[in-house]
N, C-alpha and C positions, 0 to 999 in steps of 0.2 A: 504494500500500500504506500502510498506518496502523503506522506505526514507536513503540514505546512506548520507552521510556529511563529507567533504572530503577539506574544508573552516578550518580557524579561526572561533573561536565563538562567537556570542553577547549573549551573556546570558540572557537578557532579551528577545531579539526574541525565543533563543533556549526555553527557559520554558515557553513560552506563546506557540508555539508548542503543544510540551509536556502535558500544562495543557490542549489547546484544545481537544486534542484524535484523534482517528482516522486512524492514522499512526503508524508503527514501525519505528523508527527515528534510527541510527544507526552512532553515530558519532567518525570517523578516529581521529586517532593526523594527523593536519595538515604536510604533510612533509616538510622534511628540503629539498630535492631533489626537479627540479620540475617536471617528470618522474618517478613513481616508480610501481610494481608489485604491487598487493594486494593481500589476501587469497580468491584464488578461489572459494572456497565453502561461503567463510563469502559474497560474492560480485554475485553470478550465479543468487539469485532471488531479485537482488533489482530493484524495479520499475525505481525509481527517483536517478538520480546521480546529486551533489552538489559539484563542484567542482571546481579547478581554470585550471589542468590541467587531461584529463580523464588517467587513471592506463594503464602502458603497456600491461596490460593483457586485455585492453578492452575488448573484444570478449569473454571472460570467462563472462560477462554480459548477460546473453542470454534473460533476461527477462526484460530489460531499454527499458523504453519509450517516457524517458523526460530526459533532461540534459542542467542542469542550471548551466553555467559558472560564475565564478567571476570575469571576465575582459570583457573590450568594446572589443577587438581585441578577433577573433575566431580562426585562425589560426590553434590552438593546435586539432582542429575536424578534419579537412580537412583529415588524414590519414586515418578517422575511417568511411570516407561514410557512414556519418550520414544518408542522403536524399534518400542513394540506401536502407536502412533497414527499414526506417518508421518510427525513432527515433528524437520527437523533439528537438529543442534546443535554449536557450533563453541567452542570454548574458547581464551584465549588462550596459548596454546604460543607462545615465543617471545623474551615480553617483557621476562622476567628470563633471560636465557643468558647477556647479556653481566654484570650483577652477579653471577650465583651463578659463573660460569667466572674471575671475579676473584676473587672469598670463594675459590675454590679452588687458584689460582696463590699468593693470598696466604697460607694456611693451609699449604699445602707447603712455602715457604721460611722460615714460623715456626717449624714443628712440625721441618725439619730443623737450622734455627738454635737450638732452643730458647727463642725469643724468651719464653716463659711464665717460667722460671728466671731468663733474663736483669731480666725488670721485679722480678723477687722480690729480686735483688740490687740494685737500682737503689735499691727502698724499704729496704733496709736495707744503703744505702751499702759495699756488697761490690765489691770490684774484682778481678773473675776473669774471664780472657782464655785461658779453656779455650779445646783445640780444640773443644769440641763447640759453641763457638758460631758457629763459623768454619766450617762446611760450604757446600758450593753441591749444586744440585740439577739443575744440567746433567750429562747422562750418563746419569742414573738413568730410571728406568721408571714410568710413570703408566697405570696400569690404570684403564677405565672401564666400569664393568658398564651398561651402556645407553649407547645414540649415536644419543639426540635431537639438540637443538636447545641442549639444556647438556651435552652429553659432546662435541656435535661444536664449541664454539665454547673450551671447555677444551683440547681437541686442537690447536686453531690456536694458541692461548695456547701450551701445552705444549711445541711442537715450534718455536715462536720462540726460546724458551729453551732448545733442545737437547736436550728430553728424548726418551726413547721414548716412544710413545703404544701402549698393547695396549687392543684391544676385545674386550669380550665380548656378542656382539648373538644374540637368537636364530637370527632370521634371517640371521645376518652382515649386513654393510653393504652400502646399496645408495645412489644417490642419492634424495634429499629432494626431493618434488616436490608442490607446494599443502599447503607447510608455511609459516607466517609467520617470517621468521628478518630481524635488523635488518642492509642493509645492507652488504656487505664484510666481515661476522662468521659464522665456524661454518664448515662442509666441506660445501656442497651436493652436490657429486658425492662424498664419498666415499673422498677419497684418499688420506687425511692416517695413517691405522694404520700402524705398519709391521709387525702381526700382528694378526689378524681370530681369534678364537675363537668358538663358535657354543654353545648346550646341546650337553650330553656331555663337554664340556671345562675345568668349573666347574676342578677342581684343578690342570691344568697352567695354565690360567690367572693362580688368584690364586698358585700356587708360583714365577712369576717377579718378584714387583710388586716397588716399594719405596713405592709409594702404590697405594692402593687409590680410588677414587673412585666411591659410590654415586650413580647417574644414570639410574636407573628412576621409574616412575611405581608409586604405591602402591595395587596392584590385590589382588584374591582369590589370583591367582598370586602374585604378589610379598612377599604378608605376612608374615614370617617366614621370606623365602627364604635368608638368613644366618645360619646358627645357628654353632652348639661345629666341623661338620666344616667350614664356608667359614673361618672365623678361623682354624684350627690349620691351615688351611691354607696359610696366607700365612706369607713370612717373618719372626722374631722383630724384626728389624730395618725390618717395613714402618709402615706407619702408616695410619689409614681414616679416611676423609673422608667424610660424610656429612651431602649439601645437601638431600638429594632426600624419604623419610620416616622418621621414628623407625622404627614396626612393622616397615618391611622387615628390619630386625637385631632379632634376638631378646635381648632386653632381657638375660635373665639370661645367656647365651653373652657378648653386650660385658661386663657386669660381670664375670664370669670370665676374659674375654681380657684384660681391664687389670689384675687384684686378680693374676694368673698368669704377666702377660707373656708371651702369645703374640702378640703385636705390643708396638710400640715406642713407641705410643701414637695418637692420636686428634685431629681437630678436628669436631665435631657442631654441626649447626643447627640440626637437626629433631629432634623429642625425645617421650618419651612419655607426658607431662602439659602443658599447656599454663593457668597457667604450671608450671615442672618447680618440687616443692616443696623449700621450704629445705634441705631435711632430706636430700636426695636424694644418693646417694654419689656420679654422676655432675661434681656439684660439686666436688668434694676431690680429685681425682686430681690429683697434679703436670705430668702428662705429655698431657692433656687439655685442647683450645683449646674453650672453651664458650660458642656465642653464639646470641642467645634467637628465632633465626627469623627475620634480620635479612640473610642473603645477597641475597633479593632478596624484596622485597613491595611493596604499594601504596603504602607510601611511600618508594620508590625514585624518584627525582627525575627520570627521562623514564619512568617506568609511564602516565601518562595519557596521552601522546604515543601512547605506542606501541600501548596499548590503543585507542584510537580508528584509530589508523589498521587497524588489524585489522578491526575494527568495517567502516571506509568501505570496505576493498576488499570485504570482505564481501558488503555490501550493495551494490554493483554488480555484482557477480558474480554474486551471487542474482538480482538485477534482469534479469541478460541470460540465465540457466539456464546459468551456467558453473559448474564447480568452487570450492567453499569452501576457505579456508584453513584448516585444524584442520581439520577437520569428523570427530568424533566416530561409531565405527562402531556398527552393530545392536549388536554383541557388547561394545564399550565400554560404552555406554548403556546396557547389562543388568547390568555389573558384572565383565564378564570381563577 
């Protein structure tokens, strides 16, 4: 098969590769754009695309059968109906669980420390030895609305520290199977909730939390699935974590759950401007840990590890007609 690479490189996966055999491997300079044409002729017969976003020319591809992304979000496919040509597609889920499942153990013990106040007195030489900065967070309860691959390796985090772990899955939980997860991290089978909630049960759900933690993927279903009735739902005293996408929370609902205090504050990653502008009230809140999409990305210091190694099981898997890792469905691929 004629393997095109259209990624940054690991060199040590790339020549373990190469010394395998097998393949014609074919590797792009990553671009600077994230959009760009390729040489039609160098791109008409490669099997396998490797890539983070597919070439404007896609369709000059007449002979791709697999198309292995470098990001959890698919988004960038949707133009090219995947699912109507017969072309798979696998994404890397996975890679960031174990940094965003720490942004999240970490933002729980600031947000209940106040560690935000505490730096504000630091810079202006204040010495106060409130209780409120003296909390722990063993005992309490961590709600995860979705239990992928980052709800289920926060769950393992969670419950090391004593917490309760509640899920809200549609399905409920099941075990994880030709999913890429790293290593000794995350709940493959499943076992780690000590309460499962399903759709239908949104409000007895978030009405027990003391965290909230957003862990869905940002689809047509999910856009805006948090509004004024999931926040006033949770308790005054909980707080919402949000690693996963700005949209899914309805922008103006958070700005009135924190300007209202129907929660007790907030730590956000994901946001809804990119970058979020000066000016943005999201800024100013006291009680709000704000950081600019940084829990887990490509430059997360083992992302090229781990993305590759996705990549190579991939591609022997593919090589033997076995099941993909990720592997992205009809109804994903359409937008659903």
């Amino acid at each position: 098969m004629k393997v095109l690479i259209d990624v940054a490189v690991e060199p040590a996966a790339l020549a373990a590769l190469q010394r395998a055999g097998g393949h014609t491997i074919d590797c792009l300079t990553p671009p600077a754009e994230a959009v760009r044409a390729l040489d039609a002729a160098r791109i008409a017969d490669a099997d396998v695309l490797f890539c983070t976003f597919p070439p404007s020319n896609f369709d000059a591809m007449r002979a791709v059968r697999w198309v292995q992304v470098a990001s959890t979000g698919y988004s960038q496919l949707y133009p090219h109906h995947l699912h109507t040509r017969g072309i798979r597609a696998t994404n890397c889920r996975g890679c960031f669980d174990v940094p965003i499942a720490e942004w999240n153990i970490a933002m729980m013990i600031n947000l209940a420390r106040d560690l935000r106040q505490m730096v504000r007195n630091q810079d202006a030489a204040v010495w106060d030895r409130s209780a409120a900065f003296q909390r722990e967070i063993r005992g309490l309860t961590v709600g995860l609305w979705g239990y992928g691959g980052i709800g289920r390796e926060t769950a393992r985090l969670a419950k090391q520290l004593g917490l309760r772990v509640h899920v809200l899955a549609r399905q409920g939980v099941a075990p994880l199977r030709d999913v890429y997860s790293v290593p000794g991290t995350g709940d493959p089978e499943g076992v780690l909730p000590d309460r499962v909630f399903r759709s239908g049960q949104e409000l007895e759900f978030l009405g027990g939390l003391d965290f909230l933690v957003v862990a869905m993927p940002l689809t047509k279903a999910t856009e805006g699935l948090i509004g004024e009735r999931e926040l006033q739902a949770l308790p005054r005293t909980a707080y919402l974590l949000n690693p996963a996408r700005g949209p899914i929370i309805r922008q103006d609902a958070l700005l009135r759950a924190l300007r209202e205090g129907w929660i007790a504050g907030a730590a956000l990653d994901t946001h809804y401007h990119y970058p979020m502008p000066p000016d943005h009230p999201l800024w100013r809140f006291p009680h709000v840990l704000f950081t600019p999409h940084i829990s887990g990305s490509s430059l997360s210091p083992r992302f090229l590890e781990r993305l590759w190694d996705i990549f190579a099981q991939n591609l022997a898997r593919f090589t033997r007609g076995e099941p993909l890792l990720n592997e992205l469905t009809p109804a994903q691929l359409a937008g659903g």
